[in-house]
C-alpha positions in Angstrom: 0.0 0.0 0.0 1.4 3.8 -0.9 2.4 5.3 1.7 0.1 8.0 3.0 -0.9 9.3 6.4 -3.8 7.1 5.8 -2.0 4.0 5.6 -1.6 1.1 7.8 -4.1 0.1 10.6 -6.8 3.2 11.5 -7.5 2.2 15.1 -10.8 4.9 15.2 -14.1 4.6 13.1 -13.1 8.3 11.4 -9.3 7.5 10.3 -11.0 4.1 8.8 -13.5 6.3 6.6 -10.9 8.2 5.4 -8.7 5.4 4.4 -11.6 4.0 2.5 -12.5 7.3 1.1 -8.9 7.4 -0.7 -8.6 3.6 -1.3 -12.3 3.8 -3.3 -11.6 3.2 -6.7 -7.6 2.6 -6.4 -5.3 -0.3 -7.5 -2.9 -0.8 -4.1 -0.3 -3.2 -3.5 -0.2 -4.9 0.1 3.2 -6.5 1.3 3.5 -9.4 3.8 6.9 -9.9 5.0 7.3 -13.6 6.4 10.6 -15.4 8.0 11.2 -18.6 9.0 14.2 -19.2 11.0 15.4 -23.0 12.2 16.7 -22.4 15.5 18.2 -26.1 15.4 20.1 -25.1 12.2 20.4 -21.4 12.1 19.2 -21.3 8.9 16.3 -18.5 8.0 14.2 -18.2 5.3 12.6 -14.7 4.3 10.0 -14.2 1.9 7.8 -10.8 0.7 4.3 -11.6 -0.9 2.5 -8.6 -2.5 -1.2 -8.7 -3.1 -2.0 -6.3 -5.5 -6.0 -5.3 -4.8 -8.4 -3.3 -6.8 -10.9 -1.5 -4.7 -14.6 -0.8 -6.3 -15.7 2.5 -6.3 -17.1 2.5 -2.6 -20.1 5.4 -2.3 -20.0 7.2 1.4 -22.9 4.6 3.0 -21.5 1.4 1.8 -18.2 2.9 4.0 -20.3 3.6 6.7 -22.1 0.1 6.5 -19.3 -1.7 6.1 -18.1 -0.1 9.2 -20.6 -0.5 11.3 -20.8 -4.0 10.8 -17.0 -5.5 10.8 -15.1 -2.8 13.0 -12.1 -3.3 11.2 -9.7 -1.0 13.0 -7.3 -3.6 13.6 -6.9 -4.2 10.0 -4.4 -2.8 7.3 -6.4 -1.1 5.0 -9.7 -0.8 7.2 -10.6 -3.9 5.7 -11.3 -7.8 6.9 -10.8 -9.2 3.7 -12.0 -13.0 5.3 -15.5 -11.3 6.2 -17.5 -8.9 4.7 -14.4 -7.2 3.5 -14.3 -9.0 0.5 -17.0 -7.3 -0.8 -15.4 -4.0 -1.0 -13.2 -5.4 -4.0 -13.5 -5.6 -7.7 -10.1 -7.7 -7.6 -7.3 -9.5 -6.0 -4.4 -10.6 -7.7 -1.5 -12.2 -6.1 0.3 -15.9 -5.7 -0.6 -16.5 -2.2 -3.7 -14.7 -1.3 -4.0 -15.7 2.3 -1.1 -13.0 2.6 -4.0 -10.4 2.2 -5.3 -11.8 5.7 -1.7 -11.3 7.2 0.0 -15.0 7.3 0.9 -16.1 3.6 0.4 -20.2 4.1 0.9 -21.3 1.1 4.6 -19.3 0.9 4.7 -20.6 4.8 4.2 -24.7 3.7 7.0 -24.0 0.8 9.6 -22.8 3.6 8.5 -25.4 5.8 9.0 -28.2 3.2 12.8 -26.2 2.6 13.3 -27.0 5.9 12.7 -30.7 6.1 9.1 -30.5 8.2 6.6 -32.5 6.6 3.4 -30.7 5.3 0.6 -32.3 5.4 2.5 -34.1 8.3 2.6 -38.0 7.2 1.3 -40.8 10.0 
């Protein structure tokens, strides 16, 4: 996501209306930085996944409905993407799109597999 004085997590109801005001209608790119380090081994494994998400062109009471409902002032963006969220999109684009949620799992079973652990774990 560009960096703005709207960016990151809103923590209030009125910084998360402004973030969606600017985000209506906008192409941003969301980063996920992930590292794996094997503390037997020393060896670490770092990976960045961007998810590059197309907002819809979101009219002042969608915002405000939205953000009644989820609260999402924890969330990068102002938005739950796994909830109610999703519907504030007209795209997502991106390799590993559970990084949009905040832990990329598919790039996370990939390191994992580097590093000799078993995924899906075998009986």
């Amino acid at each position: 996501m560009r960096r703005t004085g709207r960016s990151g997590k809103p923590g209030t109801h009125e910084r998360a209306v402004a973030q969606l005001t600017e985000l209506s209608g906008r192409t941003v790119v969301f980063h996920t930085g992930l590292c794996l380090l094997d503390t037997a081994t020393g060896q670490c494994q770092t990976a960045l996944v961007d998810v590059r998400s197309t907002f819809r062109f979101l009219r002042a009471d969608d915002i405000e409905a939205y953000l009644r409902r989820e609260q999402p002032y924890d969330c990068t963006g102002s938005v739950r993407s796994e909830a109610l969220g999703i519907s504030l999109f007209e795209s997502i684009e991106s390799d590993d799109p559970t990084a949009l949620i905040g832990l990329p799992l598919i790039r996370l079973t990939t390191m994992l597999r580097a590093a000799g652990v078993a995924v899906p774990t075998r009986a």
